[in-house]
C-alpha positions in Angstrom: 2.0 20.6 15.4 -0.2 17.6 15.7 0.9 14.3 14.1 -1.6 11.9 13.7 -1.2 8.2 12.3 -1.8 6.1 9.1 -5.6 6.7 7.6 -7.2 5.5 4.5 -6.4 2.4 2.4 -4.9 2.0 -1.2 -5.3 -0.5 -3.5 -1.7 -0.6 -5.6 -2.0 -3.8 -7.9 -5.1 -6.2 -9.2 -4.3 -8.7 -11.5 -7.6 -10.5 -12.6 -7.5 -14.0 -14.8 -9.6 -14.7 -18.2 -13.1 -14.8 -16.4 -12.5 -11.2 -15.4 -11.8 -13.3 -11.5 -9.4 -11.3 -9.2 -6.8 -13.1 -8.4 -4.1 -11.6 -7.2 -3.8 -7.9 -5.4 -1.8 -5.8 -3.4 -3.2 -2.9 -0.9 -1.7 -0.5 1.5 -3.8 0.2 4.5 -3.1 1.2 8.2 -2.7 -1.2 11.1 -5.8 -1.1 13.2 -3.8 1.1 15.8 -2.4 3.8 12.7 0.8 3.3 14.1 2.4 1.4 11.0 1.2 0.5 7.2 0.3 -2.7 6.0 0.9 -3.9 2.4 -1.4 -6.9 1.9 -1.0 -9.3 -0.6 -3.8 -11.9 -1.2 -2.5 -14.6 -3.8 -5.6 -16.8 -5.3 -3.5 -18.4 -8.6 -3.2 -21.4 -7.6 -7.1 -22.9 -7.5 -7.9 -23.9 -3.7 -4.8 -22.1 -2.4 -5.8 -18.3 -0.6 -2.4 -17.1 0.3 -2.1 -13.6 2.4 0.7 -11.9 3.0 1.5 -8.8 5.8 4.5 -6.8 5.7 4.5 -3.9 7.9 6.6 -0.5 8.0 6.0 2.9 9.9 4.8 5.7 8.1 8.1 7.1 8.9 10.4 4.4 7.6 8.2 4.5 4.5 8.3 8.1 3.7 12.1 7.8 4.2 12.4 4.6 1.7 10.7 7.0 -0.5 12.5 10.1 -0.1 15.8 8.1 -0.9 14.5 5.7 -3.5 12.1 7.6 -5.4 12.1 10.1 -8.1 11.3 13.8 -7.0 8.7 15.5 -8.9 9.2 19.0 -9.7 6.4 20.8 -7.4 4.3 23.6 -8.9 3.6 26.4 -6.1 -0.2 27.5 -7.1 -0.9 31.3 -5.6 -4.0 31.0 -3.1 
């Protein structure tokens, strides 16, 4: 079986202000290599202050953090 790495990007939390401004949001995307995932979170609250934050995980250490801190969904087996 062929294994491939992170692809596609996924925007998880946008908080806009009064003005309908976005100011504050957090996205998963892959490293430019695929090897890992990237939460970004871009903080503009503050006026004049842009503050970005990386936090980085493999796609395998984040399926497991999932497996054992997430809630399984029952899976519904659709006949092909």
């Amino acid at each position: 079986m062929l294994a491939r790495g992170a692809f596609g990007a996924m925007t998880l939390i946008t908080e806009y202000d009064a003005a309908g401004n976005r100011i504050r949001w957090l996205r998963l995307e892959p490293a430019t290599d695929g090897r890992a995932v990237v939460l970004v979170e871009v903080d503009e609250r503050k006026p004049g202050i842009h503050r970005e934050m990386r936090y980085e995980i493999t796609p395998s250490e984040l399926i497991a953090v999932i497996r054992a801190h997430g809630v399984a969904l029952t899976a519904v087996v659709v006949p092909t």
